[in-house]
N, C-alpha and C positions, 0 to 999 in steps of 0.2 A: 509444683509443690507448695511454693507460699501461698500459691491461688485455693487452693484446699484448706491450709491451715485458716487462712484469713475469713474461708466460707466457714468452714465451723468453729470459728470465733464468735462470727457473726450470729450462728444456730446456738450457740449457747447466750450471747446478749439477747437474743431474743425469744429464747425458752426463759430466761431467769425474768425478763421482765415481765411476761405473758403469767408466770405464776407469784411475783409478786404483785402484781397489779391487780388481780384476784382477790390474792392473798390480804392485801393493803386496802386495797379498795373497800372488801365487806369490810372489814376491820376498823377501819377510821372516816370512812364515807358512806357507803352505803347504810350500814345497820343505824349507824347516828342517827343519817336523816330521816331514816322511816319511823325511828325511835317516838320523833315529833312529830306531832299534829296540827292539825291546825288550819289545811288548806284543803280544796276539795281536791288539789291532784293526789295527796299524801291520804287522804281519807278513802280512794278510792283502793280496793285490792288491783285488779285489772292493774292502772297507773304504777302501784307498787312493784308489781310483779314483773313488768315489762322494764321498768327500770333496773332493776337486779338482773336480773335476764340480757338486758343489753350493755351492761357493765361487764356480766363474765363473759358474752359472745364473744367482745373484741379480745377479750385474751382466747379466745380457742381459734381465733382465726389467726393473732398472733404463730399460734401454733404450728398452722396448715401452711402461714407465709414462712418460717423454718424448713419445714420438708420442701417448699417451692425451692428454698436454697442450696438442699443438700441433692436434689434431681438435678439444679442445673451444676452443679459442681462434678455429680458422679454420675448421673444417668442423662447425659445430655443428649441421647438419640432418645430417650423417653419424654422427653418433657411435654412435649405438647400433650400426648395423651393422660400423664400423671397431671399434667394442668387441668385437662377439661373433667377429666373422673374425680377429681379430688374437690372441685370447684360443684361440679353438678350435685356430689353427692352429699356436700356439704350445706348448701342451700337448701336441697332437699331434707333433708335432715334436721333443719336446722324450721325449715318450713311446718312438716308434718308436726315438730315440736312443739312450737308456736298454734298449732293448731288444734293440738290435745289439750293442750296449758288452760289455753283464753277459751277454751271451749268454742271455737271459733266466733272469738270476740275482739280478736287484734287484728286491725284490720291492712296487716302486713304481709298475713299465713299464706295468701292468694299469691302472691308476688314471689314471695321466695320459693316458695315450689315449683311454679310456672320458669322459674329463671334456673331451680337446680334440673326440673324435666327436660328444658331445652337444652340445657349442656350438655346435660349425658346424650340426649338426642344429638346432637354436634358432636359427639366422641362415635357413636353409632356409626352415624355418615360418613366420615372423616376415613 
């Protein structure tokens, strides 16, 4: 019982940072710094984008690392598979996005897809 309560303690410390971080981030960091100019990373779109972009990533993985906590607390015969589907299809995801975006100009689109393919391919297997 406290091992539950303590995991969705956890799942709400980690939802509430994941959308303040977001939240806070555009707000006092991000929008600021693109506001200014000046250098050729900040003059670039590409550069800009990927930075905004990889700012609210780490909060939606925040996100996924929540549900990682609430399967090992309540579905712990599920976990591997909620692991590797959630991870594959989030990369992927997260891939083809990066790839619509940059018009395939970021030169990350490759990798994250090749690594969310091969998980679901290892969930496949498995």
């Amino acid at each position: 019982m406290l091992f539950n309560v303590t995991i969705f303690a956890a799942i709400s410390a980690l939802c509430t940072t994941a959308a303040l971080h977001s939240w806070a981030g555009e707000a006092y960091l991000i929008r600021p710094l693109l506001k200014y100019r000046g250098n050729r990373v900040l003059e670039n779109h590409l550069a800009r984008s990927v930075l905004r972009f990889a700012w609210h990533i780490t909060s939606f993985f925040w996100l996924i690392l929540a549900g990682f906590l609430y399967a090992t607390a309540f579905h712990p015969q599920a976990l591997v598979p909620i692991l590797l589907v959630t991870i594959g299809s989030s990369f992927l995801a997260v891939g083809v996005f990066s790839l619509a975006f940059s018009k395939g100009r970021h030169i990350g689109w490759p990798l994250l897809v090749l690594t969310g393919a091969l998980t679901l391919m290892a969930f496949r297997l498995a």
